[in-house]
PDB file of the backbone (N, CA, C, O) and the ligand in Angstrom, with CONECT records:
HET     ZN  A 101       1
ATOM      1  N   UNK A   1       0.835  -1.200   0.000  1.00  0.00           N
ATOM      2  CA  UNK A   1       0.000   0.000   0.000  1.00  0.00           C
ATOM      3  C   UNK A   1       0.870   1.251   0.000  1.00  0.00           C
ATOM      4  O   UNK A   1       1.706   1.500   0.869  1.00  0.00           O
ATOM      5  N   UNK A   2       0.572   2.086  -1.151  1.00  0.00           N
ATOM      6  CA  UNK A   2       1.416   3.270  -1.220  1.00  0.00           C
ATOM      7  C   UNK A   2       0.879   4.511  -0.126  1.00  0.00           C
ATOM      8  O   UNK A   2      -0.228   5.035  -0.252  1.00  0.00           O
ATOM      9  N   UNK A   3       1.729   4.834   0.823  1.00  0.00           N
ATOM     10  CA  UNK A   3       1.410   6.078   1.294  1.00  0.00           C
ATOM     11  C   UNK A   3       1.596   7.548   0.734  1.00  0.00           C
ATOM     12  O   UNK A   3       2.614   7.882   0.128  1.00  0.00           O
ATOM     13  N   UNK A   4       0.393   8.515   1.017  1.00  0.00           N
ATOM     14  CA  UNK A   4       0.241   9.556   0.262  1.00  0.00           C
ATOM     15  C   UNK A   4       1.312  10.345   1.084  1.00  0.00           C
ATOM     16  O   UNK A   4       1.193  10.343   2.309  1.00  0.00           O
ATOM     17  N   UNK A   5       2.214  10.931   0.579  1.00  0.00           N
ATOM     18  CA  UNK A   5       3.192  11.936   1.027  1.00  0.00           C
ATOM     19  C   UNK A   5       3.031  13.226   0.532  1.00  0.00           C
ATOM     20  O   UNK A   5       3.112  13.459  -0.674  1.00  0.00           O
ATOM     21  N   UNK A   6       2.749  14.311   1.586  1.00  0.00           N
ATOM     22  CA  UNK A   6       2.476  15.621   1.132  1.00  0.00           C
ATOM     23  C   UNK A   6       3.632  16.557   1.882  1.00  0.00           C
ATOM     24  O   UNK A   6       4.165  16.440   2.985  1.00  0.00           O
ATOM     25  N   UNK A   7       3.746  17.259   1.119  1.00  0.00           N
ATOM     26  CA  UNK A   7       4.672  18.860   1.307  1.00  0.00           C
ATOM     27  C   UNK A   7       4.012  19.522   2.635  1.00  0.00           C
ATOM     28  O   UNK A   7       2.826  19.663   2.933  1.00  0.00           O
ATOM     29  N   UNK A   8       4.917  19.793   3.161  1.00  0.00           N
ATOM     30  CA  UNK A   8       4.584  20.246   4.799  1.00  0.00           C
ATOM     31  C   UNK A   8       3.957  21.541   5.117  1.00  0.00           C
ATOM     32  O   UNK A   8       3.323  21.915   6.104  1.00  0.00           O
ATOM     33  N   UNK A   9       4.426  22.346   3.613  1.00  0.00           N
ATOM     34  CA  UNK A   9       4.711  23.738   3.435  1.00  0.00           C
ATOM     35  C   UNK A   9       3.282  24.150   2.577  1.00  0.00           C
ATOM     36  O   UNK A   9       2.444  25.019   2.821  1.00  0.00           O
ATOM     37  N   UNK A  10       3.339  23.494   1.851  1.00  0.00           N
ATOM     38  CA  UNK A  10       1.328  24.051   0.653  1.00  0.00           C
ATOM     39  C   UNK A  10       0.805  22.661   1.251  1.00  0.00           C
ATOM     40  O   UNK A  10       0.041  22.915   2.182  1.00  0.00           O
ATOM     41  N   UNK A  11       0.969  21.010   1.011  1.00  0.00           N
ATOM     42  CA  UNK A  11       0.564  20.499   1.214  1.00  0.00           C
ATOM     43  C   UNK A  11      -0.088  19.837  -0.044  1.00  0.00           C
ATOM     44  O   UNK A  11      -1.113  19.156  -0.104  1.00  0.00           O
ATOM     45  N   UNK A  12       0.602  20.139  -0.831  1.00  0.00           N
ATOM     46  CA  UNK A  12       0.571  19.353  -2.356  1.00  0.00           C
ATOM     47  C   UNK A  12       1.235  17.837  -2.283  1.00  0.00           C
ATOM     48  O   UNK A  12       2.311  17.440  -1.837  1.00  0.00           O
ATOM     49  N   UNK A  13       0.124  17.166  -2.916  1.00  0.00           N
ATOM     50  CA  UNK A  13       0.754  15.846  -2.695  1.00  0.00           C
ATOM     51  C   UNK A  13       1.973  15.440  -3.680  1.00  0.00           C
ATOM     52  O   UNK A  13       1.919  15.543  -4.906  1.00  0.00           O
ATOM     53  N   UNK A  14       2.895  15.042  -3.064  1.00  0.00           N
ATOM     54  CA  UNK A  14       4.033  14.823  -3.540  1.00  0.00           C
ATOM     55  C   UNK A  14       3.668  13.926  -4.960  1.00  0.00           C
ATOM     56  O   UNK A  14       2.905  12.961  -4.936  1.00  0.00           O
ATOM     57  N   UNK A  15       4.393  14.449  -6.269  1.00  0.00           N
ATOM     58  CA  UNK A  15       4.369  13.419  -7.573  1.00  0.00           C
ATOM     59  C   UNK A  15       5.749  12.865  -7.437  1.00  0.00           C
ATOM     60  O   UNK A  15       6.675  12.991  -6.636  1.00  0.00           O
ATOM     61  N   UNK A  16       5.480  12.087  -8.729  1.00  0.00           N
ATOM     62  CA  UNK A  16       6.733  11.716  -8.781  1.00  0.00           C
ATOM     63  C   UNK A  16       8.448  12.233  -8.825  1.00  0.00           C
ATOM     64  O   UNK A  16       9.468  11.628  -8.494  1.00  0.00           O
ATOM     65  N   UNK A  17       8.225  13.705  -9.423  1.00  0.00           N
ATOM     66  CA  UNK A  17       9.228  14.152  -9.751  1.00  0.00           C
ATOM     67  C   UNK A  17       9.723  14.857  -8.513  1.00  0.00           C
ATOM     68  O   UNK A  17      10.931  15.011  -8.333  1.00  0.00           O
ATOM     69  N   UNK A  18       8.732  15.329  -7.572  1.00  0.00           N
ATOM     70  CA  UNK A  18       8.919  15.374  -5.668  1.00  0.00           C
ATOM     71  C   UNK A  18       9.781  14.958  -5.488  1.00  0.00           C
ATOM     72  O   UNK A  18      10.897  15.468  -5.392  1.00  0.00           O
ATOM     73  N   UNK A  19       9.263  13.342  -5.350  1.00  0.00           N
ATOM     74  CA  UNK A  19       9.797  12.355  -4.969  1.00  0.00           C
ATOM     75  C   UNK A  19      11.285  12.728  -5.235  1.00  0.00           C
ATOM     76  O   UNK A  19      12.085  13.406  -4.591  1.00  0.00           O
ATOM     77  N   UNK A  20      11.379  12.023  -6.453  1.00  0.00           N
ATOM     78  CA  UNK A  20      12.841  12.471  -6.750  1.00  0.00           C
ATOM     79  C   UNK A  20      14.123  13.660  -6.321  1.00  0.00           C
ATOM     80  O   UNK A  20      15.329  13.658  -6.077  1.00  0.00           O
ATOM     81  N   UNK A  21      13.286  14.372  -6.390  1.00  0.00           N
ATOM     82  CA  UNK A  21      14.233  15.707  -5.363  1.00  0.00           C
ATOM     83  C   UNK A  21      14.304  15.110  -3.879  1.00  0.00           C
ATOM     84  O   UNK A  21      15.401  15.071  -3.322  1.00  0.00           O
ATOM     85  N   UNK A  22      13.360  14.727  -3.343  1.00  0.00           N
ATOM     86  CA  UNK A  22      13.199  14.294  -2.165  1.00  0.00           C
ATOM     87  C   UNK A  22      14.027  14.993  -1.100  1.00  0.00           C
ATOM     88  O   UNK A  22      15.006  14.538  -0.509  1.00  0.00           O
ATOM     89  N   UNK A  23      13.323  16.450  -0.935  1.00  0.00           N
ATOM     90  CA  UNK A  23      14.095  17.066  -0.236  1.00  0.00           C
ATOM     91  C   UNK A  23      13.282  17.227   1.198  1.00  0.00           C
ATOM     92  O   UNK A  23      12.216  17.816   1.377  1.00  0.00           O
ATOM     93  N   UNK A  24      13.869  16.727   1.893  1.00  0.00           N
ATOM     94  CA  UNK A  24      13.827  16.495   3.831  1.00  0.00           C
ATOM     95  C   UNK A  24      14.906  17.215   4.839  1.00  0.00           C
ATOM     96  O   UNK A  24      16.086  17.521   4.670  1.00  0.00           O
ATOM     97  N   UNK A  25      14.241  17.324   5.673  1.00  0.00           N
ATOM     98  CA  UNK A  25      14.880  17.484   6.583  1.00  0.00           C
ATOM     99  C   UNK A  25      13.982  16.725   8.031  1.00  0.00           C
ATOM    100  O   UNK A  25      12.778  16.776   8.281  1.00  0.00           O
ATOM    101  N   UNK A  26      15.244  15.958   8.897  1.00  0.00           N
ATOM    102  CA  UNK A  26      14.876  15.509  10.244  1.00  0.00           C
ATOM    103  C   UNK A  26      15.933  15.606  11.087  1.00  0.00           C
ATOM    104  O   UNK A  26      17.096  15.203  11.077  1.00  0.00           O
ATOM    105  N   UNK A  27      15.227  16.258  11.843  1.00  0.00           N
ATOM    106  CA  UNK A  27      16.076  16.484  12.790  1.00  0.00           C
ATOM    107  C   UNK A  27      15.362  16.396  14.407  1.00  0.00           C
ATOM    108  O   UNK A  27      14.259  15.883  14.598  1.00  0.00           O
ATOM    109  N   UNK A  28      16.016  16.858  15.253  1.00  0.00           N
ATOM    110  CA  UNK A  28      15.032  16.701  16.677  1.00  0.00           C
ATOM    111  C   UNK A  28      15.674  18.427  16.891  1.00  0.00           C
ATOM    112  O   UNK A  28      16.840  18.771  16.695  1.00  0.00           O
ATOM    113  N   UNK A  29      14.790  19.111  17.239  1.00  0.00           N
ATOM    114  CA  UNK A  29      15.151  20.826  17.463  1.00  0.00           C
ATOM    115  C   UNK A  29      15.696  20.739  18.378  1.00  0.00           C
ATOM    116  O   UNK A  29      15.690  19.669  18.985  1.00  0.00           O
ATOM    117  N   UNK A  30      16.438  21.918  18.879  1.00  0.00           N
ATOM    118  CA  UNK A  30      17.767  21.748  19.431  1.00  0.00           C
ATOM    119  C   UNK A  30      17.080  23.172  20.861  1.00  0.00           C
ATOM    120  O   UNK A  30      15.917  23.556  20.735  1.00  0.00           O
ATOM    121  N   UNK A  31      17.873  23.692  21.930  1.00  0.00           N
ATOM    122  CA  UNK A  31      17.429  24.231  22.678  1.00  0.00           C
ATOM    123  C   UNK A  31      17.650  26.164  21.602  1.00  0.00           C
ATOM    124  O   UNK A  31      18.354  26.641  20.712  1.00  0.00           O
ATOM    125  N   UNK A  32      16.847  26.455  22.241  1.00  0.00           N
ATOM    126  CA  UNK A  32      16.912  28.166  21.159  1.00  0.00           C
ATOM    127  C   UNK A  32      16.111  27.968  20.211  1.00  0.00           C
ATOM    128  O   UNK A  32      16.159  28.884  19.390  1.00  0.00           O
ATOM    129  N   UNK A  33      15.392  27.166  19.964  1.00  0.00           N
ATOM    130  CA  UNK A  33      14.217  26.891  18.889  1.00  0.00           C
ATOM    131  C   UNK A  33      12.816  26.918  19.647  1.00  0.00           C
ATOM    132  O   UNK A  33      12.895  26.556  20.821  1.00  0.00           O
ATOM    133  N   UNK A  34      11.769  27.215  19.276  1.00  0.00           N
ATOM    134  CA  UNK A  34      10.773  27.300  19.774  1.00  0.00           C
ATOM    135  C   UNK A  34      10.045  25.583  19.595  1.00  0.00           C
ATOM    136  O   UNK A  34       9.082  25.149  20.228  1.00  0.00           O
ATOM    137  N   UNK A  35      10.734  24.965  18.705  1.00  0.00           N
ATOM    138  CA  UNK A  35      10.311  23.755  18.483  1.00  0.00           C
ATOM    139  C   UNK A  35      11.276  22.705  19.592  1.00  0.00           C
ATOM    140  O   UNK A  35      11.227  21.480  19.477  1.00  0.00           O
ATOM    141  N   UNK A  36      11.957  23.250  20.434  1.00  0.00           N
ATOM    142  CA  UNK A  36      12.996  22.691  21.570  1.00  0.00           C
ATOM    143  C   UNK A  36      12.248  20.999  21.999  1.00  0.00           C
ATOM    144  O   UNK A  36      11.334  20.458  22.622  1.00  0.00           O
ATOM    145  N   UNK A  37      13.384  20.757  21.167  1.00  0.00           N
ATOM    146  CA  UNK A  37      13.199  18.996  21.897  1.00  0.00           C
ATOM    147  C   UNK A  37      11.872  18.188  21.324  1.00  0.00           C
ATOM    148  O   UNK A  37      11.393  17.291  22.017  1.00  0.00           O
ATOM    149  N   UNK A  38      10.994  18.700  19.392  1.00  0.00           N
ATOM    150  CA  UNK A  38      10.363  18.096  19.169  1.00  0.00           C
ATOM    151  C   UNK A  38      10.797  17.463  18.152  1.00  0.00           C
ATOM    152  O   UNK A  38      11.743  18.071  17.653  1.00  0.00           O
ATOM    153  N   UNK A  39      10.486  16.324  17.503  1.00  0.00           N
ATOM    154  CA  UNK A  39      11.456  15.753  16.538  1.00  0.00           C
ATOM    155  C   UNK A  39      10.522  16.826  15.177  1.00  0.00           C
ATOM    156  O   UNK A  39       9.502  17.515  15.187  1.00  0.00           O
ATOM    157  N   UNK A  40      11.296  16.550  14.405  1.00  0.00           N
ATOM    158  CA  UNK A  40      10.785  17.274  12.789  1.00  0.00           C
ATOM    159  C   UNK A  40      10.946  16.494  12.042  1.00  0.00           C
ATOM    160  O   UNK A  40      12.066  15.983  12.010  1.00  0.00           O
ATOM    161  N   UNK A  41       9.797  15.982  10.986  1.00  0.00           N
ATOM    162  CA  UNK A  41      10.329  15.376   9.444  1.00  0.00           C
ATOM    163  C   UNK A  41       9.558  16.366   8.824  1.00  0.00           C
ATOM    164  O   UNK A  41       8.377  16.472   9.152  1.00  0.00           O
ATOM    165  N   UNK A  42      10.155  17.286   7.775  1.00  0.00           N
ATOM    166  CA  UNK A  42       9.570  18.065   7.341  1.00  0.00           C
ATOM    167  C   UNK A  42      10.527  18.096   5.460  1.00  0.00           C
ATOM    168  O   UNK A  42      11.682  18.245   5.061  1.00  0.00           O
ATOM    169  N   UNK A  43       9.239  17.871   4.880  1.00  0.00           N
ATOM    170  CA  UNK A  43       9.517  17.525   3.205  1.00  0.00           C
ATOM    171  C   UNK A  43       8.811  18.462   1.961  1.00  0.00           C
ATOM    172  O   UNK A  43       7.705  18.625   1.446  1.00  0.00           O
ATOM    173  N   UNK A  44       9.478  18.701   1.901  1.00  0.00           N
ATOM    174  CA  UNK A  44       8.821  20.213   1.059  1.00  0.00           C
ATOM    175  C   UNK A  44       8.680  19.432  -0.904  1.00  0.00           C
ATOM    176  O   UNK A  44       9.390  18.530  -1.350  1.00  0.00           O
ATOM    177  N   UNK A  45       7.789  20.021  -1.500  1.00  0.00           N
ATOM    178  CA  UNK A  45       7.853  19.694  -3.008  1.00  0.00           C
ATOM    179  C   UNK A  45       8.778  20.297  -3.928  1.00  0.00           C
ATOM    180  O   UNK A  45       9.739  20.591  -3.216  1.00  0.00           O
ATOM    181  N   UNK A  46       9.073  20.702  -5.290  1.00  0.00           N
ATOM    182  CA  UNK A  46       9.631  21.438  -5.787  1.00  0.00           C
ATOM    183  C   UNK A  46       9.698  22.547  -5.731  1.00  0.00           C
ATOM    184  O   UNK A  46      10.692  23.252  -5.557  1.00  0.00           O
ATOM    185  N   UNK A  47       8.301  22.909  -5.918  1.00  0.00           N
ATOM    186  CA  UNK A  47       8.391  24.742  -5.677  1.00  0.00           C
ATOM    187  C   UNK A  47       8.364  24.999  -4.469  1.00  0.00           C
ATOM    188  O   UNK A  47       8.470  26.225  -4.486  1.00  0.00           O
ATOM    189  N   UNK A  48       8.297  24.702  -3.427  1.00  0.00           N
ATOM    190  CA  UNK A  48       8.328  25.147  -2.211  1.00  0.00           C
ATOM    191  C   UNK A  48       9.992  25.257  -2.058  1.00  0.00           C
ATOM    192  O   UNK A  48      10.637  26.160  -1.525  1.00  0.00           O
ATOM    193  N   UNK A  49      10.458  24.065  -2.687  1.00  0.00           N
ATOM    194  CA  UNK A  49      12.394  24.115  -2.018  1.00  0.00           C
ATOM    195  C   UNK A  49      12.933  25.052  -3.230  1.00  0.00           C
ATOM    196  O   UNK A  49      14.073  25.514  -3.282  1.00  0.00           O
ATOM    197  N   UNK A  50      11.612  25.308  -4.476  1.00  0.00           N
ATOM    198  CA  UNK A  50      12.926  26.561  -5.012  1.00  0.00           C
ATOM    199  C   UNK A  50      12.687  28.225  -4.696  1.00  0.00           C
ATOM    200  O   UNK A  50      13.305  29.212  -5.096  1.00  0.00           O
ATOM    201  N   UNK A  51      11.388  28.066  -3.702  1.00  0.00           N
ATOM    202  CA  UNK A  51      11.515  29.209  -3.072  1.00  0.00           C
ATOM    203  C   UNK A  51      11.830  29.421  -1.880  1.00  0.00           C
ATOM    204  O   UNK A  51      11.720  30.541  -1.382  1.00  0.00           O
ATOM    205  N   UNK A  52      12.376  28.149  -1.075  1.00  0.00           N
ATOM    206  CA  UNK A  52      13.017  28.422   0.222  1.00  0.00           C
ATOM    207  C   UNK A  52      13.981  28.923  -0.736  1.00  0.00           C
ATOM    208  O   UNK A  52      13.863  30.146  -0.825  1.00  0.00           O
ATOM    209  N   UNK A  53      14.968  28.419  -1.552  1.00  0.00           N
ATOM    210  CA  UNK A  53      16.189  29.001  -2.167  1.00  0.00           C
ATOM    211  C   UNK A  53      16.179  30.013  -2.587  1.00  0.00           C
ATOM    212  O   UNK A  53      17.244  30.622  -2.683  1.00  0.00           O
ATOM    213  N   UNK A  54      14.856  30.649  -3.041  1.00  0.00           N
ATOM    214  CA  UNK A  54      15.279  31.982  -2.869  1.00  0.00           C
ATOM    215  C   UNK A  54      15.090  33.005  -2.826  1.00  0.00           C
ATOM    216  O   UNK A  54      15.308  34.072  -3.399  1.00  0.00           O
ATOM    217  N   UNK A  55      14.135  32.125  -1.199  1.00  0.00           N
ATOM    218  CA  UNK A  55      14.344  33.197  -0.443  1.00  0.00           C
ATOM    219  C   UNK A  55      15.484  33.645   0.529  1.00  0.00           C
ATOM    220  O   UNK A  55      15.486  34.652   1.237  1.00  0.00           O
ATOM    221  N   UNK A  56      16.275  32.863   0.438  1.00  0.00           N
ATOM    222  CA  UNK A  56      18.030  32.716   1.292  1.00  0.00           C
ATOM    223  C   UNK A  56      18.736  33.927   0.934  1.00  0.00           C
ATOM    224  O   UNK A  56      19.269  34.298  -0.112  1.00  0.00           O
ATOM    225  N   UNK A  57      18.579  34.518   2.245  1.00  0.00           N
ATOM    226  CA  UNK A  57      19.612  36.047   1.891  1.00  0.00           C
ATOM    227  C   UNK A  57      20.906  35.343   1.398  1.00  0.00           C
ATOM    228  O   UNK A  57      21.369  35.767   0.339  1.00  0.00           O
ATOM    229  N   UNK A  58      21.328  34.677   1.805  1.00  0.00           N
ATOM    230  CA  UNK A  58      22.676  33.591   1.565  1.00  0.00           C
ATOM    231  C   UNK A  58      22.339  32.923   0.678  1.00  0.00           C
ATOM    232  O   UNK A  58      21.265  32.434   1.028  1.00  0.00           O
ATOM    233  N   UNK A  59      22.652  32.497  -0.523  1.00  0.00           N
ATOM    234  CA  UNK A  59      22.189  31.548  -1.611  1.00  0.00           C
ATOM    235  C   UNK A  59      23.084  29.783  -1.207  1.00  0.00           C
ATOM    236  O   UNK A  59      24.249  29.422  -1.039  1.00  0.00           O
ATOM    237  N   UNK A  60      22.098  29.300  -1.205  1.00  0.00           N
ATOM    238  CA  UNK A  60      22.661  27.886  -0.675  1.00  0.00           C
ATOM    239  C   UNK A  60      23.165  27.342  -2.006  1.00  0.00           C
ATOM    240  O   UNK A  60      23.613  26.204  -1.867  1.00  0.00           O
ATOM    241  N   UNK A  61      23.226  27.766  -3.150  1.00  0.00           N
ATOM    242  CA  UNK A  61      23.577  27.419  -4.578  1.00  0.00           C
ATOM    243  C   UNK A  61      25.095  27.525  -4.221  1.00  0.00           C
ATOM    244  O   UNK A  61      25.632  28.473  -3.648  1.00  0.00           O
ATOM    245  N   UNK A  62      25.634  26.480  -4.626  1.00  0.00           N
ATOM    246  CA  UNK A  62      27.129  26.447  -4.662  1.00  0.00           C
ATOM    247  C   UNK A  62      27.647  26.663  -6.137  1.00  0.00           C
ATOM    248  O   UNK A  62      28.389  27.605  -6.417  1.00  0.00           O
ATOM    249  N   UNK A  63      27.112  25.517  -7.286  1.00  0.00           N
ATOM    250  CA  UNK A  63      27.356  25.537  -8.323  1.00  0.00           C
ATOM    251  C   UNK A  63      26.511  24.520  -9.247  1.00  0.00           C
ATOM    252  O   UNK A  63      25.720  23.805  -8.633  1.00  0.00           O
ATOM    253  N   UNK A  64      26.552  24.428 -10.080  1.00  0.00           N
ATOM    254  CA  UNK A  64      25.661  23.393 -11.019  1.00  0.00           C
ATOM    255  C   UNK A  64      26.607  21.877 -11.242  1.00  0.00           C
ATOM    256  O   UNK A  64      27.788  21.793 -11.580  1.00  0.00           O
ATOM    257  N   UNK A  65      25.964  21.135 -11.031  1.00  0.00           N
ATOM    258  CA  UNK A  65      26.480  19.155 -10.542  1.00  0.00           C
ATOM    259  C   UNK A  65      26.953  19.414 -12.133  1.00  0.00           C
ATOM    260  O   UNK A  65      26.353  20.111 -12.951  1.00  0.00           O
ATOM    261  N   UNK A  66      28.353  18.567 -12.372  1.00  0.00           N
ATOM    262  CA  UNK A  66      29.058  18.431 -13.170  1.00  0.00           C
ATOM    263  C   UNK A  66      28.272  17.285 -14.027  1.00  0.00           C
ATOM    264  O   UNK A  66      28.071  16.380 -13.217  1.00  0.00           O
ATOM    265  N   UNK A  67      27.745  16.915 -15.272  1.00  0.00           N
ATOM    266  CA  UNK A  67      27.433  15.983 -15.928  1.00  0.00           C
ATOM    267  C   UNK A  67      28.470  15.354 -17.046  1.00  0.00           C
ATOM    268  O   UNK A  67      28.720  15.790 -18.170  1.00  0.00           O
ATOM    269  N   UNK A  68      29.004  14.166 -16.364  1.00  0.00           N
ATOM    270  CA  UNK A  68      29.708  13.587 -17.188  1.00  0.00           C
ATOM    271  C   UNK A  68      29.195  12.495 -18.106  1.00  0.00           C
ATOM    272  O   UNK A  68      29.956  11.957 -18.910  1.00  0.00           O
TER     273      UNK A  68
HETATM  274 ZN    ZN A 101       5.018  22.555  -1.422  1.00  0.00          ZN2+
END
């Protein structure tokens, strides 16, 4: 049985091409977080992770993956 996986952020159900990015984060919040000491799995879709990117005063873009 396939489980429905949705974006944490709109709440669009993840397609396939989601999937593939499969961008997560888990972690357990740390003290100085308002989320202190709750665990997090939090999975965003495409457009949601290309507008966390940029919205990053800091651009988390390093460079474009080399295709050999
Ligand atoms: Zn989303």
């Amino acid at each position: 049985m396939q489980t429905c996986i949705r974006c944490n952020h709109c709440g669009k159900q993840l397609d396939e091409l989601d999937m593939r990015e499969s961008f997560t984060i888990h972690t357990t919040a740390g003290y100085g977080s308002k989320y202190d000491l709750n665990e997090i799995d939090l999975r965003l879709c495409c457009d949601c992770f290309d507008r966390l990117v940029d919205e990053c005063v800091l651009s988390p873009v390093v460079g474009e993956v080399g295709l050999f």
